[in-house]
C-alpha positions in Angstrom: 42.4 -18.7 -55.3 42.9 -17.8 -51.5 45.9 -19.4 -49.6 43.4 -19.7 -46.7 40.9 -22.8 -45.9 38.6 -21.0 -43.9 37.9 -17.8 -43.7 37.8 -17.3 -40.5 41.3 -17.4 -40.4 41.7 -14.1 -41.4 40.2 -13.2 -37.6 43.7 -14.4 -36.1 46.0 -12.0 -38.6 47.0 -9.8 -36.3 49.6 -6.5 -36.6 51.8 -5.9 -33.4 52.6 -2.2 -32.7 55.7 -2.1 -34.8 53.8 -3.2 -37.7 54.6 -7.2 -37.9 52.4 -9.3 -38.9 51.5 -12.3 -35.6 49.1 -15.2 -35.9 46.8 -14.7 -32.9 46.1 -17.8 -31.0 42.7 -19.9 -31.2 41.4 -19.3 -27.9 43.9 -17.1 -24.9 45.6 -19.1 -23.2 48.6 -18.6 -20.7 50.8 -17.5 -22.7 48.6 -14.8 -23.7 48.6 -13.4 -20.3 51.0 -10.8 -19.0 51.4 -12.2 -15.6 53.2 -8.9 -14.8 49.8 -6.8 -15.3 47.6 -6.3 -12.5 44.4 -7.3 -14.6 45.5 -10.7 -15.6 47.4 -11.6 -12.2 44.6 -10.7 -10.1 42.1 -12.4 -12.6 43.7 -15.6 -12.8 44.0 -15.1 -8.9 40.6 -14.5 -8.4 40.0 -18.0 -9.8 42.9 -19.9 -7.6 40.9 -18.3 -4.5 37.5 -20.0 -6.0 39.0 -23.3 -6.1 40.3 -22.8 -2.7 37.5 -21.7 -0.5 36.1 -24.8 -2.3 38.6 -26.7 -1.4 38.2 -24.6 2.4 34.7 -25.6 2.4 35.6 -29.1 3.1 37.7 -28.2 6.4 34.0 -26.6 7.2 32.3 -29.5 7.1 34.9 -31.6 9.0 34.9 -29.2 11.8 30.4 -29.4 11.6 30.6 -33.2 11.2 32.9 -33.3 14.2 31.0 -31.4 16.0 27.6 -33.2 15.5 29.5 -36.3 16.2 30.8 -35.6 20.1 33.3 -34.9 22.0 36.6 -37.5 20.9 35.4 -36.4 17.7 35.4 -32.8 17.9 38.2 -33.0 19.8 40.5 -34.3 17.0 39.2 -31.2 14.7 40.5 -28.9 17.5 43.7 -30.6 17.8 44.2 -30.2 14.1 42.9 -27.0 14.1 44.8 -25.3 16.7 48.1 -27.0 15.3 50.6 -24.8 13.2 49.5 -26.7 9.9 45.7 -25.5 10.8 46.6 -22.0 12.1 48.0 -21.8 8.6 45.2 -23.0 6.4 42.9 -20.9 8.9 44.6 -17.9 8.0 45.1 -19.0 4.3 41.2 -19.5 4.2 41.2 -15.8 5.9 42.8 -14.0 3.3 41.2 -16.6 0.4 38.0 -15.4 1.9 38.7 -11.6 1.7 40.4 -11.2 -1.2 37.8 -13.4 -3.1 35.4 -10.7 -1.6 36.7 -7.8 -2.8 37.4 -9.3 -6.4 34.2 -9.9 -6.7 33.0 -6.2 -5.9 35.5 -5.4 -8.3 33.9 -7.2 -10.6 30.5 -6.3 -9.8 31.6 -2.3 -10.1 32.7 -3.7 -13.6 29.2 -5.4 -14.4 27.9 -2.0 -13.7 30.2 -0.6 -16.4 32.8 1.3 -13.9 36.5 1.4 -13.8 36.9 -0.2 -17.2 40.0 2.5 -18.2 42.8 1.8 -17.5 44.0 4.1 -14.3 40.8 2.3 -12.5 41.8 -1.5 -13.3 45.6 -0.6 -11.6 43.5 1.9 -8.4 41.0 -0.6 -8.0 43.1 -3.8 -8.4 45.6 -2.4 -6.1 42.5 -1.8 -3.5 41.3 -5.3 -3.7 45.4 -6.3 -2.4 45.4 -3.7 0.0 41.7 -4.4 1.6 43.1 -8.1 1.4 45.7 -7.7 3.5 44.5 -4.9 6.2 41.2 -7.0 6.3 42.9 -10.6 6.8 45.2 -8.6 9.9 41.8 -7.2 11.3 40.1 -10.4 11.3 42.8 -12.3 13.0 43.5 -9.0 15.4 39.7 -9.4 16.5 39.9 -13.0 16.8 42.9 -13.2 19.1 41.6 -10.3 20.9 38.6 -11.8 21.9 40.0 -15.4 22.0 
């Protein structure tokens, strides 16, 4: 008689590379990732940046909502806006915007079945950060130039 009571349970056996034997978890988790790899970091990242342009969205629609209300209104959004807290969640938004951008070409290329080995996840997920930042500088360059 098997020790095991299902037998899918043999699915989570697992062998590490020295040879010892690991139980592998249900579903990954956290503490599956290695935060230290550029894959995981900039996948888990690529969800934070989802959640915040949602999040973004809403300063969006304060800023349109002011806007259709009238001046005193619209006013106030300004205010806030130009203040150091909104320069910072302007520029926050900026770099949200770009990077969640380029991940997403990233993973488009990898829909298309490119850059799965493993020199082409590190190239390509250094690119996205790179883009990210030069982008995000550009934008804000071009704003304040033509503010």
């Amino acid at each position: 008689m098997s020790s095991m009571k299902d037998a899918r349970e043999a699915t989570f056996i697992g062998r590490r590379t020295d040879g010892t034997r690991i139980r592998r978890p249900l579903s990954p988790h956290l503490q599956v990732y290695d935060m230290v790899q550029i894959t995981s970091g900039l996948s888990v990242l690529n969800r934070a940046t989802g959640i915040a342009w949602t999040v973004g969205s809403a300063f969006l629609v304060w800023w349109l909502m002011a806007a259709a209300s009238g001046p005193q209104a619209l006013a106030k959004a300004q205010w806030f806006f130009s203040s150091f807290l909104g320069i910072l969640v302007l520029a926050g938004m900026t770099a949200v915007a770009w990077f969640h951008t380029f991940a997403g070409i990233r993973h488009l290329m990898w829909d298309a079945g490119h850059g799965f080995d493993l020199p082409s996840t590190w190239k390509t997920g250094k690119a996205v950060m790179v883009a990210t930042g030069v982008a995000t500088v550009l934008t804000w360059l071009i704003a304040l130039i033509s503010w």
